[in-house]
N, C-alpha and C positions, 0 to 999 in steps of 0.2 A: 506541345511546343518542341520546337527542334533547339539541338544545343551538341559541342563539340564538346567532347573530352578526351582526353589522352589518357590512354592504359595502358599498362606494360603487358608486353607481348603474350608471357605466358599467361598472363590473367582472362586477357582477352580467348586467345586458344579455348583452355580452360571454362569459358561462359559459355562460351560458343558451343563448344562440347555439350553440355550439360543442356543447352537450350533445346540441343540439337535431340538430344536422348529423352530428355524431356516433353517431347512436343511443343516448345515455346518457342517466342521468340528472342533472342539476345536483347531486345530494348524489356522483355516482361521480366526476363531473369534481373537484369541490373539494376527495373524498379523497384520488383522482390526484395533485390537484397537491401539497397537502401529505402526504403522502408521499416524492416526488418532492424535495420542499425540506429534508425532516426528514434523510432520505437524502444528499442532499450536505452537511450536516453532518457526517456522523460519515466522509463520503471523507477518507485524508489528501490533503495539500494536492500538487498536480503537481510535480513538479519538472523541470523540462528539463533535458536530455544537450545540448550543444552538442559538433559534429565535430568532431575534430582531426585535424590534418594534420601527417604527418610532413616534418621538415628546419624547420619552423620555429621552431621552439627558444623560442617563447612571441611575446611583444611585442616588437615592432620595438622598438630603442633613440628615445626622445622621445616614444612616444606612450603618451598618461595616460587610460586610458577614464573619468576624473571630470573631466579639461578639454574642454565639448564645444567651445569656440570652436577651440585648436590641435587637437584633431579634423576640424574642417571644415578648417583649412587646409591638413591633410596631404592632405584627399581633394579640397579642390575648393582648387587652391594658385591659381586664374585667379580666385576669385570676389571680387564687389565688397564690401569688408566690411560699407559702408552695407546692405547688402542683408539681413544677420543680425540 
């Protein structure tokens, strides 16, 4: 299907480039990309596994991971607080 769209200059350059070095054409680069884009849409979202280690029994007693200030001063207890 034919269809117009409007790019900005350097984007277009840019494709063009890349098709050009590529061996592509500029319409396989642009379906590439949106494909590519349409496609991580519909990925569910990552989730990270954080380690656990046994014997620790969760959070040390006093430390709140939503207070970063006593967060820094359990990890850096020397540092100047002006400095934060």
């Amino acid at each position: 299907m034919r269809t117009t769209i409007r790019l900005d200059d350097d984007l277009l350059r840019e494709a063009k480039a890349y098709a050009a070095a590529n061996g592509s054409s500029l319409t396989a680069v642009i379906e590439d990309a949106l494909r590519e884009r349409l496609a991580r849409r519909r990925e569910p979202p990552r989730r990270v596994t954080l380690p656990v280690f046994r014997g620790g029994g969760g959070l040390q007693p006093g430390v709140d991971l939503d207070d970063t200030a006593s967060l820094l001063d359990l990890l850096e207890p020397d540092a100047d607080p002006a400095r934060r």
